[in-house]
C-alpha positions in Angstrom: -114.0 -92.3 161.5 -117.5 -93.5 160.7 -118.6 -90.8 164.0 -116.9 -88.4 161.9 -118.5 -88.8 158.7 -121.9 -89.1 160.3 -121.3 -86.0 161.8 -120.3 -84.2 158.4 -123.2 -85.2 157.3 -125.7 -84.6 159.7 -124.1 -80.6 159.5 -124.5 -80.9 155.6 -127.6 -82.5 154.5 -127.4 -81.0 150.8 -124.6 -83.3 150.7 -127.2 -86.2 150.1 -129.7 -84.2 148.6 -129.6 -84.9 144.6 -131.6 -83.4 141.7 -132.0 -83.7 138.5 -130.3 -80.4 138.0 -127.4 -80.6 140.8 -125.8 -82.7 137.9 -123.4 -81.1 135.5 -123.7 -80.3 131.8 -121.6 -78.9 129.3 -119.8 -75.8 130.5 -120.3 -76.5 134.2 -117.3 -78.1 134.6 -115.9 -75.4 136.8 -119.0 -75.0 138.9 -118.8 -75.2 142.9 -121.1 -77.9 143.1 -121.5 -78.2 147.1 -122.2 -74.8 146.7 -125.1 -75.4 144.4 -126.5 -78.6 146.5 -126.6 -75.9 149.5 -128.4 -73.4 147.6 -130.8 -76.0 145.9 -131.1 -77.5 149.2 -132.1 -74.7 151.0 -134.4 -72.9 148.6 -136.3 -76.8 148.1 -136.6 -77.5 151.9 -140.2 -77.5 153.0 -141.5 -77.6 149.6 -143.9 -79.7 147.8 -141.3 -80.6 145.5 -138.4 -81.2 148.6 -141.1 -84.1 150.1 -141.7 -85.5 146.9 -138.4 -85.5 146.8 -138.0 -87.4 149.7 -140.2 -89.9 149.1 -138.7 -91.0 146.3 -135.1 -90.9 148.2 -136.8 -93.1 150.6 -138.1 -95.5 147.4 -134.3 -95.6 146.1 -132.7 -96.4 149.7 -135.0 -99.2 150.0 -134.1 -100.7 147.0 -130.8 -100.6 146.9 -131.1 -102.4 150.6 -133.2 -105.1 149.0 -130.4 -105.9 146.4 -127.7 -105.6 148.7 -129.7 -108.7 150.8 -130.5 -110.2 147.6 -126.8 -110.0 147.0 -125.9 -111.8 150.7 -127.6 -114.6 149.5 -126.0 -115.4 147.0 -124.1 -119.0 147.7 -120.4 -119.4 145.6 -122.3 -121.8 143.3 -124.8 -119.1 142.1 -121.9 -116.5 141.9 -120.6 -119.2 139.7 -123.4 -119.9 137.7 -124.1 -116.1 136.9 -120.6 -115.5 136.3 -120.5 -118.6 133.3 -123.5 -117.1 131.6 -122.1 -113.5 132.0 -119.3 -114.9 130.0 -121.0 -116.7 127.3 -123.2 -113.7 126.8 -120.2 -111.3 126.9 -118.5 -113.7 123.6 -121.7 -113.4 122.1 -122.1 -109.7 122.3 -118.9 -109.2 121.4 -119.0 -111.2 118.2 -122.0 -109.2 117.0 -119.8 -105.6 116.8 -119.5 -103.5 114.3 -116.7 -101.4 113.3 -117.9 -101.0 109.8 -120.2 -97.8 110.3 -119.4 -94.3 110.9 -121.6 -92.7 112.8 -122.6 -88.7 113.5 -124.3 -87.1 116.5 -124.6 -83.1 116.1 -125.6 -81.6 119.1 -126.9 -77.8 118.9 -125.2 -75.4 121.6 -127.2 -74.0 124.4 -129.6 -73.8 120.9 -133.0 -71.8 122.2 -130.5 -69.6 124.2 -128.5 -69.0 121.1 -131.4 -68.8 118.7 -132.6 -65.7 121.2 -128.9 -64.4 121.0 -129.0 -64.2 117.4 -132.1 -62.4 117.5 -130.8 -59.8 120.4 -127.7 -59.5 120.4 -127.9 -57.3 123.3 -127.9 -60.5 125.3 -124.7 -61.7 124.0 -121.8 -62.1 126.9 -124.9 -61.7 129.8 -126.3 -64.5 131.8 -129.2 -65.4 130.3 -131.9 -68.5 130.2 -134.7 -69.4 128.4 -138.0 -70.0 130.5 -139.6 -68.1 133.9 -139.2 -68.3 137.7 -140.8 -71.3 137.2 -138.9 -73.5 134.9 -135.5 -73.0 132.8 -135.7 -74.6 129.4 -132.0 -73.6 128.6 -129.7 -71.7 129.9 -126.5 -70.1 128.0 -122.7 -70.7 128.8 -122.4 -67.8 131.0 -125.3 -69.1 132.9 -123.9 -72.2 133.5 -120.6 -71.3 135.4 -123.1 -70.0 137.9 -124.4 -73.6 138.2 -127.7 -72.6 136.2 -128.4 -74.7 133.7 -131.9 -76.5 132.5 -134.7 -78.3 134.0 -134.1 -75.6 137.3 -136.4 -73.7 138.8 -136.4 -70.3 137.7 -136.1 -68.8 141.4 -133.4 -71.4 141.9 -131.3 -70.0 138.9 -131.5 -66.4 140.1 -130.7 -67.3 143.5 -127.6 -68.8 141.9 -127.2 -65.8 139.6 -128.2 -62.3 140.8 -127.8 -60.9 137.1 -129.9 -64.3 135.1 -132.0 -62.8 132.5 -134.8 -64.8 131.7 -136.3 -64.7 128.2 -139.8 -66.1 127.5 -139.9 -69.3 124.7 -140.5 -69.2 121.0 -141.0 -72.2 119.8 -142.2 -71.6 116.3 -138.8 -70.0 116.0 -136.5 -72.6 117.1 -138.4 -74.6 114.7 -137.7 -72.1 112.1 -134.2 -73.2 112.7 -134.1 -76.1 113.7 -135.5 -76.7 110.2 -132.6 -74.6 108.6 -130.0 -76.9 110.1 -132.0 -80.3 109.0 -131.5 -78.7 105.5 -127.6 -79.1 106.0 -127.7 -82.5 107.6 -130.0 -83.9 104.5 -127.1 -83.3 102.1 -125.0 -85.7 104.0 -127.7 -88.2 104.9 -131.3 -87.6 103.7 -132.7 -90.5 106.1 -131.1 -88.8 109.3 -132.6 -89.4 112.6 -133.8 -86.2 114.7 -133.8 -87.1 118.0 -135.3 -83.4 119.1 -135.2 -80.0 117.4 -131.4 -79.7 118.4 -129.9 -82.8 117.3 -129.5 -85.4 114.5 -127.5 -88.5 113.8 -126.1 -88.8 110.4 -124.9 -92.1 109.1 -122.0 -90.7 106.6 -120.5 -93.9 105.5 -121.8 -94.2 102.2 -120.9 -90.3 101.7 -117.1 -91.0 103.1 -116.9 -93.6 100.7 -118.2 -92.1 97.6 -116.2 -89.0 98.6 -113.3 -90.5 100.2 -112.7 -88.2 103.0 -112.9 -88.9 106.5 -115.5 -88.8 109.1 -113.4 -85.7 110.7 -113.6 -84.0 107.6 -117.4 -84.7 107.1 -118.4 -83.4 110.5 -116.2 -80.6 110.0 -118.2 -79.8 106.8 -121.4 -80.7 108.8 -120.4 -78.0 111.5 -119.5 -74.9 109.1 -122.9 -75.6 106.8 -125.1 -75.2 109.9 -122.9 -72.0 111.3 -122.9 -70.8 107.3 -126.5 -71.3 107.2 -128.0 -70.6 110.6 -125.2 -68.4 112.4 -125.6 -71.1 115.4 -122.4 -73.4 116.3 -123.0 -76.7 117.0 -120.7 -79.7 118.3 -120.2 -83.2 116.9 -119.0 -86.8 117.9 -118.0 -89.7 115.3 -118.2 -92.9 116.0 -118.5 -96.5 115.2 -122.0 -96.8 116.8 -124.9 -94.1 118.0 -124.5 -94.5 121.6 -120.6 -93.4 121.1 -121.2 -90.6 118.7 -123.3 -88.8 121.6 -121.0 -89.7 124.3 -118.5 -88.0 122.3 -120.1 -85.0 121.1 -120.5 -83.4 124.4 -116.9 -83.7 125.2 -115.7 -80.9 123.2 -118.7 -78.4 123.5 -119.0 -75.6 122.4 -118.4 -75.4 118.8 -116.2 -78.4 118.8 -115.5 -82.2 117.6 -113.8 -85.1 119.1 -113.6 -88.3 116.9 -113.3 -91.9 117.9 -111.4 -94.4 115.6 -113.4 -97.4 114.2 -110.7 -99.7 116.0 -111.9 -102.1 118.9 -109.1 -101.5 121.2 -109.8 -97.5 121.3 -113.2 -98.0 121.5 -112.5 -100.4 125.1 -109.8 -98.0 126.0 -111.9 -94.9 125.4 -115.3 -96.7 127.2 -113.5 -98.9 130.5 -112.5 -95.4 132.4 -116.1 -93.6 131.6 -118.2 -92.9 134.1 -121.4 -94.9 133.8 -123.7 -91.6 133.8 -122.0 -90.4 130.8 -124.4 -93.4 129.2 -127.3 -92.5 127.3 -130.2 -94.4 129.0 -128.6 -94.2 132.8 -129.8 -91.7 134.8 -129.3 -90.4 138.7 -131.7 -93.9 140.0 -129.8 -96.5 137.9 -126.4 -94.6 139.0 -127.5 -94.7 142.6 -128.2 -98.3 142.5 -125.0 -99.6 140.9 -122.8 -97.3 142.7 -124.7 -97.8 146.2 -125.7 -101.6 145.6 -123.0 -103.3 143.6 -120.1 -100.7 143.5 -120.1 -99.6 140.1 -118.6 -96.6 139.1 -117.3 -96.9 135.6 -118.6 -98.8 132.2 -115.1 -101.3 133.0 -116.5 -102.2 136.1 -120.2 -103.5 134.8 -118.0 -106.3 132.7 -116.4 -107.6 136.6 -119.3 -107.9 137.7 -121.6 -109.2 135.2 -122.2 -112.2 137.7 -124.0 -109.8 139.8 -125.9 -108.2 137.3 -127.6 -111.4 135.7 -128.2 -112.2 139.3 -130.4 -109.2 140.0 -131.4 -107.9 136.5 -133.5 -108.7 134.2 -132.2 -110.5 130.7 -133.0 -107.5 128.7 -131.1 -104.7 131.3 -128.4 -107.3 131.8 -127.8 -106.9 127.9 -127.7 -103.2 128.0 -125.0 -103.1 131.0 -122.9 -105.4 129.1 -123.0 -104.1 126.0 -122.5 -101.0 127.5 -119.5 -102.3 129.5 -117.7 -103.4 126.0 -118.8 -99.7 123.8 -121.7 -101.4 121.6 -124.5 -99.3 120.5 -126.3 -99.3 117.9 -125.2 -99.3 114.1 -127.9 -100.1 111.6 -131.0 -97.6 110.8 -133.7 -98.6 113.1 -137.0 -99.7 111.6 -139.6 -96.6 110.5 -142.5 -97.6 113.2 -145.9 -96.1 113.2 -146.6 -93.5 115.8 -148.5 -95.2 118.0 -149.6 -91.8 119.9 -149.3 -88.2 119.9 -149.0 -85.6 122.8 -148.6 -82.1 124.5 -148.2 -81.1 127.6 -147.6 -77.7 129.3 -146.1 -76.9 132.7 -147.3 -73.1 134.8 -146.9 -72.3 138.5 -149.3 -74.5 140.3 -153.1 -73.1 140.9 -156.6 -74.6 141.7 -158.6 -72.1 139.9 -160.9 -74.2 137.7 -161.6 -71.6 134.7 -157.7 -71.1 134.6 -157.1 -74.3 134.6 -160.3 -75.2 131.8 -158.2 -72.3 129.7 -154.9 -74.2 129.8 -156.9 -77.3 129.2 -158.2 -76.0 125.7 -155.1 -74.6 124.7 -153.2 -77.5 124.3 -156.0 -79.4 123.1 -155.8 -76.9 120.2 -152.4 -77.5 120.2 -153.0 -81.5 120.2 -155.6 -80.7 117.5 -152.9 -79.5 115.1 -150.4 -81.7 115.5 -153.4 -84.4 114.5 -154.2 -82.4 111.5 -150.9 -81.9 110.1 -150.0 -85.6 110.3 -153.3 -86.5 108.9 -154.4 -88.5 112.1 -157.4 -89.5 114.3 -157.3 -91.2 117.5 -159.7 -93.1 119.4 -158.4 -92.9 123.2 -158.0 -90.0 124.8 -155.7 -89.7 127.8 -155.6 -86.9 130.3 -152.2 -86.2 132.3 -151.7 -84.4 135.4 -149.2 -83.4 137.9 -150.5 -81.8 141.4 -149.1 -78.9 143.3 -147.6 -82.2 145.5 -145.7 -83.7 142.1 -148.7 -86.6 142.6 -149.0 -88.2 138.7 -152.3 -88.8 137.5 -154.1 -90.1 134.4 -157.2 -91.0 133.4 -157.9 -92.1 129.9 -161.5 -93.1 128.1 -161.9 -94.9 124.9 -163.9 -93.9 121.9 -166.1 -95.8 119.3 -164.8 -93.5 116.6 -161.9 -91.7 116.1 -161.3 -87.8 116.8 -159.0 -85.2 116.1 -160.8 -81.6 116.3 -159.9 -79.4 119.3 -163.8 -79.3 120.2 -164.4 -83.5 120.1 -160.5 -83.4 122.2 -162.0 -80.4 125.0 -165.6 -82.0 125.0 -163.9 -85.5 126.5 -160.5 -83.6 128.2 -163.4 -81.4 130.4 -165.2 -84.1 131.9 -162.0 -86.2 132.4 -160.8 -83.0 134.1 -164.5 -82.1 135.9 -164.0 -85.7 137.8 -160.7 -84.5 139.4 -161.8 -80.9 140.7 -161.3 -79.6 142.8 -157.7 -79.9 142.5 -154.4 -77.4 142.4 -152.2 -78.5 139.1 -148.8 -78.0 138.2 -149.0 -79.7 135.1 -151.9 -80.6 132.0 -151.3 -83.1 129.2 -153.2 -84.2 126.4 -152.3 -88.0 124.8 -154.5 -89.4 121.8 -153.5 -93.0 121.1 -155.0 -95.9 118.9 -154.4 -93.9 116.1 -155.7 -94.7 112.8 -153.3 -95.3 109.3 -154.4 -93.0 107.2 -151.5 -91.0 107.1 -152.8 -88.6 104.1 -155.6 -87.8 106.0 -158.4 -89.5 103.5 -161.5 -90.7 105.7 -162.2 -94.2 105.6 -164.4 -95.5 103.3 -168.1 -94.4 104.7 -169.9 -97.5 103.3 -167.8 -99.4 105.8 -169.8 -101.4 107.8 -169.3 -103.0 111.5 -170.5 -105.8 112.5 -172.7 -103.9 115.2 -174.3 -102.0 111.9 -174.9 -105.8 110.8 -177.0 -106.7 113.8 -178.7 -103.5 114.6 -180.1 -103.8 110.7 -180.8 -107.4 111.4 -182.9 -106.2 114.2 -184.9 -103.4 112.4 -185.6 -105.9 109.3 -186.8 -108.4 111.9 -189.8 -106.0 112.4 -190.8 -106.9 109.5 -190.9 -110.1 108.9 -194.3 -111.8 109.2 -196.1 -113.6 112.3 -194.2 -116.7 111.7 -191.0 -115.3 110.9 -191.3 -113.2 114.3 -192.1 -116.3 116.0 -189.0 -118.0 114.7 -186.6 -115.6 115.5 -188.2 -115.0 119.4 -187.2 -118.6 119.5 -183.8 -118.1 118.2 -183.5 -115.3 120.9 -184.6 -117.5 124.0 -182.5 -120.5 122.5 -179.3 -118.0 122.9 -180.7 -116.1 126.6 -181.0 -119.7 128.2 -178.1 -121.1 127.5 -175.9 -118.2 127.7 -173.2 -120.3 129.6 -173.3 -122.9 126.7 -172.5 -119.9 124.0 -170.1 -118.5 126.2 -170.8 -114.6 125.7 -173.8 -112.4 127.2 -176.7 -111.4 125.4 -177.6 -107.5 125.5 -181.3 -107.8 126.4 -183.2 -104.7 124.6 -186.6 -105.6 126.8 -185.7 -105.2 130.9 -188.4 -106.8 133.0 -188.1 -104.9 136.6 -188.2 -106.8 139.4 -189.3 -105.3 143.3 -186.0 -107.6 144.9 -182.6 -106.3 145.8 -179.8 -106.1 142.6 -177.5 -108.3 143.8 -174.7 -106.4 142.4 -176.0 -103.3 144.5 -174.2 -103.8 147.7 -175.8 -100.1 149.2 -179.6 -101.6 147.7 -179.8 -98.4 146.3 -182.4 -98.3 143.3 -182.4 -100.4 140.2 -180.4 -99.7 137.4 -182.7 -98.6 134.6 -180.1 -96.9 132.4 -179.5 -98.3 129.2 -176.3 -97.3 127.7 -173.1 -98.7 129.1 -170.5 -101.4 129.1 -169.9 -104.6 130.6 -165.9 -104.8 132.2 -164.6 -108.5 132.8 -162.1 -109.3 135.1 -160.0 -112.7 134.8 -162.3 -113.9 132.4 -165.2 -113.8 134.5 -168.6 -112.5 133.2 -171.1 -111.3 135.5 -174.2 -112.6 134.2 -177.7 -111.5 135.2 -181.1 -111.9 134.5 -184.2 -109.6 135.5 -187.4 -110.6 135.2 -190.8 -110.1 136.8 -194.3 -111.5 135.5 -196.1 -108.4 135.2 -200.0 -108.9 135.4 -202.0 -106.5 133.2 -199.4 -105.9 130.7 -199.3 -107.3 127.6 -195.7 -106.0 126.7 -192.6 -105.2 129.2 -191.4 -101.7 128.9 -188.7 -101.5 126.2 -185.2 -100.2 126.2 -182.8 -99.4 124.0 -180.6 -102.1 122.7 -176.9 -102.4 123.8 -177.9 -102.4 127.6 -175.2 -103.0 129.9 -173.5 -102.4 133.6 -169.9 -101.2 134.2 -168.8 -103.7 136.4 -165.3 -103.1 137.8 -164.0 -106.7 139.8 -161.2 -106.5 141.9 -159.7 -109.6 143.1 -163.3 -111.2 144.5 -165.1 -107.8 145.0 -167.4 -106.1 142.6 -165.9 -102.2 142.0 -168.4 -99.3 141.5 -171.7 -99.8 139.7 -172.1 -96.5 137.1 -175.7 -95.9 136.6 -175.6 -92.9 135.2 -173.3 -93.7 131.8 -176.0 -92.0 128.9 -173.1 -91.8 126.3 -174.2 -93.3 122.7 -170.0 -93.4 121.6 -169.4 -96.3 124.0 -167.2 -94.2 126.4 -165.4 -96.5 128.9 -163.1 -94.3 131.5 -161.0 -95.6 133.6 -159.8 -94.2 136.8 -157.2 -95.4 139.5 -159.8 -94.2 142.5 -160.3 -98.1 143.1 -158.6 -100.4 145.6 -155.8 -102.4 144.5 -156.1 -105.1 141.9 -153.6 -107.6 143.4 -151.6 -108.1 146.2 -147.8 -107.0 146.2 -145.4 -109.4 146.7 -143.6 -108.8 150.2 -145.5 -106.0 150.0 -143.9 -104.3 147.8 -143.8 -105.9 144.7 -145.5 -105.8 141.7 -146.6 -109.2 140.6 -147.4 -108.4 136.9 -144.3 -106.8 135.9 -141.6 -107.1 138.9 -141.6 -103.1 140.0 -140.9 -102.2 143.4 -143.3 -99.5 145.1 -143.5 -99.4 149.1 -146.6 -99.2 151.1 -146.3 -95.9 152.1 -146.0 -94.5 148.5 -150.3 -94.7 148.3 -150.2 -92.8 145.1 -147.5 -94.6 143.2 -149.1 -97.7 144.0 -152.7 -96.3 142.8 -151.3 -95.1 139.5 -149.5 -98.4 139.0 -152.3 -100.4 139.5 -154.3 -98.0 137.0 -151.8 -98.8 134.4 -152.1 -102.5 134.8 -156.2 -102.3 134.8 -156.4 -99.9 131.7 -153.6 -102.0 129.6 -155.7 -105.1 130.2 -159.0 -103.4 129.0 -157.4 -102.2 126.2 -156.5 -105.7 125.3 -160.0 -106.6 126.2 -161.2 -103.7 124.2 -159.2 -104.9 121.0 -159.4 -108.4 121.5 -162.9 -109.4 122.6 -165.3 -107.2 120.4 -167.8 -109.7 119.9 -168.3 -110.7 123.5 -171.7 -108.3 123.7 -174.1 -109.4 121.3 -177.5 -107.6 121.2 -180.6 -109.4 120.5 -184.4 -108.7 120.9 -187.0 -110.4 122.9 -190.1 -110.3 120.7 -192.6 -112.0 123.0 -192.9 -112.2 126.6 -192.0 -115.6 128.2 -193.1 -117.9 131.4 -190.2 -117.2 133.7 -190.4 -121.0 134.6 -190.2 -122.2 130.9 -187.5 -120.2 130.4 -185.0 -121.9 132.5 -185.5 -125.0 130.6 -184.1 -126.3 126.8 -186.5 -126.5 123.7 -186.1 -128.9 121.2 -187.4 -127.4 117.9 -187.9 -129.3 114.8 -186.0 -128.5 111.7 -188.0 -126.7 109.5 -189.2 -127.9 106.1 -188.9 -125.2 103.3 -191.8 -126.3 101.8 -194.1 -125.3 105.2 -192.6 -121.5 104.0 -191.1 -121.0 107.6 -187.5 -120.7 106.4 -186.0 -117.9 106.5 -183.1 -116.4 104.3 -180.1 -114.8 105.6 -180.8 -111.6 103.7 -183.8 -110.9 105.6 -181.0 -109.9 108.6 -178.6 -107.6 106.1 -181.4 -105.6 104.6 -180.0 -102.4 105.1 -176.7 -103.4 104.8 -177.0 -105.1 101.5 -178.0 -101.5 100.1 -174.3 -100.4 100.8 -172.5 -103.0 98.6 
């Protein structure tokens, strides 16, 4: 038997082979879909895409034959102990549902293909899908009982469907409508939740209640005033909860309804026979790895075996299968958040020529550009996004001293992001702008606001000023703080460099010195690289003088110093970071993470690159945020015996009658003028 099925599928590989789009949607119910795995089997062999593919097959297997040993080890008394905590979480869950909402998810039918329809109806009864040979964005009814349907390759589609039409997106007029249907949904709830241009969920409770009608009735209403005012049908769920409502508006599509009762036991009757893919939030991975690893097919059958899940979950995952398993979701209007970020990206056949790709570049950092302006936004990081002809991720991010939004500031930092990774043939470009300022309306911040680095660098400038004995004081003050820089506990950025003819120890090719001025200082673990350069020059009076704010990007990685960047001239405090380093840590087992638990083998090079990026840039940032006053420039006046300077002064306090004291105002002069 087990010869037999071997056999089988060694003859019919597409068997195993599963995509995102070998999965049915609404009004594919009827599909062939063996028939469908062949042909999207055999038009993605040997592709890019087919080995990417692979490799993340591979990934999957392995994982799922880590938590099946994970699962053989596990004695009766740890079955035990999982299984008494499953419980106790599963009475507290449970004693937390409400059954006091009623819920609406409307759902738009095959909407950008029926928003084309309406405009031609020439395409009306024909197979026909939104998008290229390259993609499918949506693809009608008649398309789909061919097996078409979207997120497919365009060739794919037609290979599937001799007679596919394909029609080229228009976004500004599904937005057009889409914005016609929020009309209708505002009537019944003006604080409904868009979760994309084609659907919304309502809360109608209030709106039963005051009208005394049922939540049938309402989504009835809801359906005819979108149809009335659009021409589009749509489809609609009711529910107790969110993650029900959507669950049950797909079962009746197109242009239907299907309501669940506010009543426990038809919620666990309607929820312990699903199939756990039919769950918002569970996709083809997490299916693989509760079918494959702990035999879980339906919702039912995560509540049996809640021992297992606490055993190789996390808290937080272990919550969602359970709740899950008993039909909660959730009921209460989440809290407004501020956008943290805002993005575009764009998808085109894959191609390495640089001024195409430049082109595609600036158009969506126009597009990125407007989105900023309407929402009256700035942001100071800019992140970059790209997918190769080989489905390889990258990003590459760099942070700002101010703020930006224009389409020539967003191109001017996008381009050299994207100049670092050419030569290069790219499937995909994406534009992300994050640490976004508050001020929604768009008023600029007050320009008489002043940062602390404005503080020192007009402390500086008024020092110039001050007379001999003042000058004297504060060149003390600055060789008090550059001596005991380890008592302080912060580096000092020098604005006078004294070269010296030996080797930079943090120059491990002894190339030449580092004479560049502007650049940034990068900590790892808490440890500051500290250096000091100085030479006794004979026949000069005065050291040649740099600009203040002198620094070295240091990367450390584990106990070895990264790349030195001597060539960083950027007066906005640039600070990119890019995953073309060696690893920060060591996996666990080798394939571990050991930050945040994710499991990438050693043969995924890339994946493992990227993940360590996202580690190293989310601890700058923190850095970044966190530890602005770690670099503090200061100004060495006079030039000092290198011998005395590696000794401790006492100095006397000052009397204010000897006229040596100075005031603090003498170090906010300019500043002062602004207040």
């Amino acid at each position: 038997m087990v010869k037999s099925e071997t056999s089988s599928d060694a003859d019919r590989p597409w068997q195993s082979y599963h995509t995102a789009y070998t999965n049915a949607k609404a009004g594919m119910d009827g599909v062939d879909k063996e028939k469908v795995q062949r042909i999207v089997y055999e038009m993605s062999k040997g592709s890019k895409y087919f080995e990417n593919e692979e490799r993340k097959e591979a990934f999957i297997k392995q994982k799922i034959e880590n938590m099946r040993a994970r699962c053989a080890k596990l004695t009766a008394t740890d079955i035990s102990h999982y299984q008494s905590v499953a419980e106790k979480r599963i009475l507290e869950l449970e004693a937390g549902r409400n059954l006091s909402r009623i819920w609406i998810h409307v759902d738009m039918d095959a909407f950008y293909a029926a928003v084309e329809t309406l405009s031609n109806p020439l395409l009306k009864g024909k197979p026909m899908a939104v998008g290229s040979a390259s993609m499918i964005s949506t693809a009608n009814y008649e398309a789909r009982k061919y097996g078409v349907r979207a997120a497919m390759p365009g060739f794919i589609g037609r290979k599937l469907c001799p007679e596919l039409i394909f029609v080229p997106p228009d976004f500004k007029k599904y937005t057009y409508y889409s914005d016609l249907t929020r009309k209708v949904f505002q009537r019944y709830d003006p604080n409904f939740m868009a979760a994309s241009l084609d659907e919304a969920y309502l809360d109608v409770t209030e709106v039963c209640t005051e009208k005394g009608v049922t939540g049938e009735e309402i989504a009835k209403e809801i359906r005819d005033g979108v149809y009335e005012e659009t021409g589009l049908t749509c489809s609609a769920g009711v529910a107790p909860n969110r993650m029900l409502a959507k669950i049950c508006s797909d079962i009746n599509k197109p242009n239907g309804q299907f309501i669940l009762p506010n009543n426990r036991m038809a919620v666990v009757t309607f929820i312990s026979s699903l199939p756990i893919r039919k769950i918002g939030g569970i996709g083809k991975v997490t299916e693989r790895i509760l079918r494959d690893a702990l035999g879980i097919n339906t919702c039912e059958e995560m509540l049996l075996k809640g021992s297992y899940i606490f055993a190789l979950f996390s808290h937080s995952s272990a919550d969602f299968f359970l709740s899950v398993g008993l039909g909660l979701g959730g009921t209460e209007r989440p809290e407004v958040r501020l956008r943290k970020s805002i993005s575009n990206e764009r998808t085109f056949s894959a191609t390495g020529d640089e001024a195409l790709l430049y082109r595609k570049l600036e158009e969506i950092a126009e597009m990125l550009s407007s989105d900023m302006q309407k929402e009256g936004l700035c942001g100071r990081t800019l992140t970059l996004k790209l997918k190769t002809a080989a489905f390889e991720i990258r990003t590459r991010a760099v942070t700002l001293q101010k703020s930006i939004c224009t389409s020539e500031d967003i191109l001017r930092h996008a381009s050299k992001l994207l100049k670092a990774e050419l030569p290069v043939s790219l499937r995909l470009i994406g534009l992300r702008l994050s640490h976004l300022n508050e001020d929604r309306d768009g008023v600029p911040l007050d320009p008489t606001q002043k940062t602390l680095t404005n503080f020192i660098v007009s402390g500086d400038a008024s020092r110039k000023d001050l007379s001999g004995d003042h000058r004297s004081f504060i060149s003390e003050i600055s060789d008090e703080y550059l001596m005991n820089d380890e008592k302080y506990g912060f580096s000092i950025g020098i604005q006078e460099v004294h070269h010296c003819n030996d080797r930079n120890p943090l120059d491990y090719n002894h190339s030449s010195e580092l004479v560049d001025t502007d650049c940034t200082v990068s900590e790892n673990a808490g440890q500051m690289e500290k250096f000091h350069q100085n030479e006794d020059r004979k026949g000069d009076k005065t050291s040649q003088s740099l600009r203040a704010d002198c620094a070295l990007p240091l990367q450390v990685e584990g106990n070895n110093l990264g790349r030195v960047n001597d060539k960083s001239n950027n007066r906005e405090g640039e600070a990119v970071s890019s995953s073309n380093h060696s690893e920060l840590f060591l996996w666990v087992d080798n394939y571990k993470c050991p930050i945040c638990g994710i499991e990438i083998p050693p043969d995924f090079v890339d994946e493992r690159r990227e993940h360590s990026d996202f580690h190293l840039a989310e601890k700058l940032q923190k850095e970044e945020s966190g530890s602005n006053l770690r670099t503090l420039p200061s100004q060495r006046i006079a030039h000092k015996d290198h011998n005395a300077s590696q000794s401790k002064r006492k100095r006397h306090k000052s009397s204010p009658k000897e006229g040596s004291q100075i005031p603090i105002d003498h170090f906010f002069v300019k500043s002062n003028q602004n207040f």
